[in-house]
C-alpha positions as CSV (number, residue, x, y, z in Angstrom):
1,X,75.2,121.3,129.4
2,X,77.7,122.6,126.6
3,X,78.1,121.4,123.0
4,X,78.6,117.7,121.9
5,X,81.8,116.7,120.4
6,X,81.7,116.4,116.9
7,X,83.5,113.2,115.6
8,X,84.4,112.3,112.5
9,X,82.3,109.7,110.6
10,X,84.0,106.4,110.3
11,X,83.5,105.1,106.2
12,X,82.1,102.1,105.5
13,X,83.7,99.2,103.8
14,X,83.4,99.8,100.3
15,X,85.0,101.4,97.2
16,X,84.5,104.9,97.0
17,X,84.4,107.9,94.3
18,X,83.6,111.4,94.4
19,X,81.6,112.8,91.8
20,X,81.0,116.8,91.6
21,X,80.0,119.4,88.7
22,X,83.1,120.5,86.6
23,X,84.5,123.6,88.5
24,X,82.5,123.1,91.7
25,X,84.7,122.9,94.9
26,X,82.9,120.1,96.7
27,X,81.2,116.7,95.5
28,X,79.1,113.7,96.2
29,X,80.8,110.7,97.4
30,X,79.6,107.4,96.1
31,X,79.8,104.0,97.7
32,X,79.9,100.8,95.5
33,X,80.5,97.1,97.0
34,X,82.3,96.1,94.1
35,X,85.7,97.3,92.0
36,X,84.1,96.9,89.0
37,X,80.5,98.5,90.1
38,X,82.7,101.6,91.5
39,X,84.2,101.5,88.0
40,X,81.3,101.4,86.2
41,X,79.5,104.5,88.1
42,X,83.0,106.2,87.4
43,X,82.3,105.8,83.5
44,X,79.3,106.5,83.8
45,X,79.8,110.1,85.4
46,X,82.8,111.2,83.8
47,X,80.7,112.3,80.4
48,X,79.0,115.2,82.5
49,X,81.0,115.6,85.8
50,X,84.6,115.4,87.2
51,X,85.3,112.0,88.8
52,X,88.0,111.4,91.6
53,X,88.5,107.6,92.7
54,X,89.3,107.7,96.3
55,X,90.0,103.6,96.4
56,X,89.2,100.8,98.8
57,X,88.4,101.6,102.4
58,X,88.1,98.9,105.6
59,X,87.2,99.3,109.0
60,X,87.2,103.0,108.5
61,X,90.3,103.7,107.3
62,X,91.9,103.8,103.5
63,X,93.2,100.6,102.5
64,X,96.8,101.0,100.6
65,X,96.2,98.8,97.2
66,X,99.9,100.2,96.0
67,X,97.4,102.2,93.4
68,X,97.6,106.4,93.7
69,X,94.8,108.6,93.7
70,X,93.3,108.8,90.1
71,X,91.5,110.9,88.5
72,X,89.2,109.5,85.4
C-alpha cells in the first residue's frame, strides 16, 4: 500500500496571527473574520504572550496588502 502523501493545508480566508509564550519556538495561530477582530485578539495577547500578525489570506494563499510582517 505505502504511505499517503502529506499535503499542505490550504488556509482559510481570514486574518491571521500567531500567538506563542515569550521565548517558545512555536505558537498558536488564530483566525479572525475581521481586521479589526484580528486586531483586537492581537491587543489582547500581547500583555502575556509574543504576537506576530501574519496579514490577510484568500483562497489559500497570503494576500499582499503593501503592509510587512509586524510584530505587536
Amino acid at each position: 500500500m505505502g504511505r499517503p502523501p502529506v499535503l499542505p493545508k490550504k488556509k482559510k480566508d481570514g486574518y491571521y496571527i500567531e500567538i506563542r509564550n515569550k521565548g517558545a519556538k512555536s505558537g498558536t495561530i488564530i483566525i479572525r473574520d475581521s481586521e479589526q477582530a484580528m486586531m483586537q485578539a492581537a491587543k489582547q495577547y500581547e500583555t502575556t504572550k509574543d504576537v506576530t500578525i501574519l496579514g490577510k489570506h484568500e483562497n489559500g494563499k497570503r494576500v499582499d496588502d503593501g503592509r510587512k510582517k509586524a510584530k505587536a
